[in-house]
VOTOR-711218 format. One record per atom (N, C-alpha, C, O, CB): x, y, z. Coordinates in steps of 0.05 Angstrom, whole numbers, plus 5000, padded with zeros to 4 digits. Each point is the difference from the previous one (the first is absolute). Glycine has a CB too. Layout:
residues N
XYZ;...
//
This chain:
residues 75
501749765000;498350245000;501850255000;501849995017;494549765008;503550444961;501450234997;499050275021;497950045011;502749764938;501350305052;498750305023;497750094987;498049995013;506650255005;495249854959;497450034987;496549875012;497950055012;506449944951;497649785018;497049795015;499250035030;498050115010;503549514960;500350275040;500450145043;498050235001;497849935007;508350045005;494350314982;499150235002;497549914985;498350005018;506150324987;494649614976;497249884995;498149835024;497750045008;504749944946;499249855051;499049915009;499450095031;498049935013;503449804949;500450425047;500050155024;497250254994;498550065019;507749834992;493650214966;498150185002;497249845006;498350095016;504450234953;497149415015;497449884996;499850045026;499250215010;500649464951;500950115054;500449895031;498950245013;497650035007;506949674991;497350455005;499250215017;496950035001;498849975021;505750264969;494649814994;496450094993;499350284989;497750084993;501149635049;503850454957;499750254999;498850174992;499050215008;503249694997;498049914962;497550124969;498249975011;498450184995;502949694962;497549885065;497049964996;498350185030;497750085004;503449334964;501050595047;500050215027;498950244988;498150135008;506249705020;497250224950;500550394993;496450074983;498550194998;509149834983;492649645010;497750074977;500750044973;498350074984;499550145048;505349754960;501750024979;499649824980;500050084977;502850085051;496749574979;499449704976;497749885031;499750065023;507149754934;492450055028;497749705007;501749935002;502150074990;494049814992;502949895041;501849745006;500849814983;502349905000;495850135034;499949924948;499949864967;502650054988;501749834996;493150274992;505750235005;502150034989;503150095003;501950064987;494249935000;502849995043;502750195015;503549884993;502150135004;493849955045;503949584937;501349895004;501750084978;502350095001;495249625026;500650254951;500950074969;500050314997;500650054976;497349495003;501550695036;501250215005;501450205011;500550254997;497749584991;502849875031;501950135023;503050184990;501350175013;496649385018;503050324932;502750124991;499750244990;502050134994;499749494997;495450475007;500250264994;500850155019;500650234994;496549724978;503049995049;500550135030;503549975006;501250135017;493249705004;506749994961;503049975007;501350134973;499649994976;500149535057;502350614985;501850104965;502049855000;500449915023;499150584972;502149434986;501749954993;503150104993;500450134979;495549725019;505550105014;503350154996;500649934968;501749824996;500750075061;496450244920;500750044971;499650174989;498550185008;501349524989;501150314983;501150194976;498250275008;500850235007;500249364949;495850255039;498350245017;499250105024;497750085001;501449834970;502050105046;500250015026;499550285004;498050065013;504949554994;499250674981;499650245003;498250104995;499150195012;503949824987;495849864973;496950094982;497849955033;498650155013;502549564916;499749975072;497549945021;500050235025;497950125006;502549324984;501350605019;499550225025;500050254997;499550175017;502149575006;499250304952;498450374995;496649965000;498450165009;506150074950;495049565029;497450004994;498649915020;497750085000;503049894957;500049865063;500150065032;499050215008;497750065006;505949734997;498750384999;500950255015;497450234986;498950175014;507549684991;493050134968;498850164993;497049965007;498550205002;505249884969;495449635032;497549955022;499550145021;498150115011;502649524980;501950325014;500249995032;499150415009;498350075016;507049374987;496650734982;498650244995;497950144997;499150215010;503549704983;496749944990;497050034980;497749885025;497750014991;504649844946;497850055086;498049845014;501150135035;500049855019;499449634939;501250795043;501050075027;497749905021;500650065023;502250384958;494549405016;499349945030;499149704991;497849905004;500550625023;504049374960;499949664998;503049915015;502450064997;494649904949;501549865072;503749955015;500049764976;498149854992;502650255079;502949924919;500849824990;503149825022;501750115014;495550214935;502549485047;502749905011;501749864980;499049874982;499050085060;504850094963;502449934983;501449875020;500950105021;499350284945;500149355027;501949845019;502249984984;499849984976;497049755049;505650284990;503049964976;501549775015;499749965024;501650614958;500049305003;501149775010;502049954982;499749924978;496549915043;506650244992;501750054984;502449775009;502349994992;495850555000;500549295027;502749865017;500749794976;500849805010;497650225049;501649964916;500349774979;501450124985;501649854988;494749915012;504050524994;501950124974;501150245005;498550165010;498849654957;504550245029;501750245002;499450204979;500749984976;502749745043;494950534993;500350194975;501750114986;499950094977;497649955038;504949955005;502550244994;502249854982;502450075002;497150205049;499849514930;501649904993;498949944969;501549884984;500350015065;
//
């Protein structure tokens, strides 16, 4: 299983989508990777467009978990 998958599967688990009202339980499983980003090519695209949500919605709390203990950015 890859850190990827892990972080999928850690979102399902949790319940969070279906707590928040985000996905049904039905689908929370098969849309839990929209909820994980991925360390590639598009990574910077993905968090401007993040970030520009995240602006655009000043009384929506959003959370950003970072988990960086697997890869070194500075290299």
């Amino acid at each position: 299983m890859t850190l990827v998958n892990l972080a999928f599967l850690c979102v399902f688990c949790s319940g969070v989508l279906v707590d928040l009202g985000i996905e049904d339980a039905s689908s929370a499983y098969l849309k839990s990777d929209k909820y994980v980003v991925r360390l590639d090519a598009d990574v910077h695209t993905k968090m401007e467009a993040f970030m520009r949500k995240v602006k655009q919605n000043p009384y929506t709390l959003f959370v950003l978990i970072h988990d960086n203990s697997h890869v070194d950015l500075t290299r």
